[in-house]
N, C-alpha and C positions, 0 to 999 in steps of 0.2 A: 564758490570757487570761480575764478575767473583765468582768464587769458594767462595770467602769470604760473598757476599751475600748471593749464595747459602745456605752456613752452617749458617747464620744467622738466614734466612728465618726457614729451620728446627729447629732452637733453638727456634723461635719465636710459630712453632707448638706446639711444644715440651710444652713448658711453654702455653700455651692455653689451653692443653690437661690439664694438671698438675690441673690449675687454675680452669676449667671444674668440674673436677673430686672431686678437694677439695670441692668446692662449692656445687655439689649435694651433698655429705657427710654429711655436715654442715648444709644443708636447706639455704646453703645464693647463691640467686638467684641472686644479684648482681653479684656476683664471678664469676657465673655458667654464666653467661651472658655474663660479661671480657673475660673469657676464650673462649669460641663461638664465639668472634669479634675476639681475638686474633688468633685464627685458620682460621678465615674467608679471615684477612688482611693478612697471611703469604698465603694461595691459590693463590691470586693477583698476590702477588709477586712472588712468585712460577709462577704461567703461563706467568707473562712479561718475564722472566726468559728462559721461553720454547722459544717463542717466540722470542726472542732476538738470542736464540741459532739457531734460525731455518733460522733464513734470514745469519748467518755468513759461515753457511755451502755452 
């Protein structure tokens, strides 16, 4: 996996956060929920990511 995941993964934060944030705003906990999974599952991927980096070294 390279660089293009990477920058995926952080867009995936990125809009989590966004999602998060609108959602507390709003009172829709739904959102606010989407958003917390959505920063949850780009972490994963983010640390397979470390990892992956770390056995090529």
């Amino acid at each position: 996996m390279g660089t293009d995941d990477k920058i995926d993964n952080k867009v995936e934060e990125a809009g989590g956060k966004v999602k998060e944030h609108v959602g507390r705003a709003t009172d829709d906990r739904d959102l606010e929920a989407e958003g917390k999974a959505d920063q949850s599952s780009s972490h994963v991927k983010q640390a397979v990511e470390h990892v992956k980096d770390a056995f090529k070294s």
